[in-house]
C-alpha positions in Angstrom: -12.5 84.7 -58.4 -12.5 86.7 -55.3 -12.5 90.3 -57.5 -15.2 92.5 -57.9 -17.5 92.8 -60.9 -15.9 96.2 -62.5 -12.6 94.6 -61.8 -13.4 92.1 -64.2 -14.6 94.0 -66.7 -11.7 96.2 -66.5 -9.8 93.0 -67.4 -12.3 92.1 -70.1 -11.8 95.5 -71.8 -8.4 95.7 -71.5 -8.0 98.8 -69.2 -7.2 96.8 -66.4 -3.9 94.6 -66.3 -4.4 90.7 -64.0 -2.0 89.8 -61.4 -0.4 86.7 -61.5 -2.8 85.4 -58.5 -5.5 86.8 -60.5 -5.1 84.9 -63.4 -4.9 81.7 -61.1 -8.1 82.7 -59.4 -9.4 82.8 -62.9 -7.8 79.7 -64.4 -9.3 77.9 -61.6 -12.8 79.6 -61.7 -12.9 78.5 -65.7 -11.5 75.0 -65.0 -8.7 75.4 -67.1 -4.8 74.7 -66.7 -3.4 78.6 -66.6 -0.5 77.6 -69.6 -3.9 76.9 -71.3 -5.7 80.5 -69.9 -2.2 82.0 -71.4 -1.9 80.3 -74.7 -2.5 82.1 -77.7 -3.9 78.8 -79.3 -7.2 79.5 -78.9 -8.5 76.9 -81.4 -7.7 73.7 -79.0 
């Protein structure tokens, strides 16, 4: 993702808020569509 390790953490845990070209990096890094990465339907 182009972000250090604590960074991500920091998101993991909540005390750290992504930017939008964050999230990208990460929707991309995961191989999924970022409306997925957003989606609160977890279950599909």
């Amino acid at each position: 993702m182009g972000v250090d390790r604590a960074y991500v953490s920091g998101l993991e845990t909540g005390r750290r808020n992504p930017t939008v070209l964050t999230l990208w990096h990460a929707s991309l890094a995961l191989g999924v569509e970022l409306p997925k990465l957003l989606s609160k339907d977890v279950g599909s």
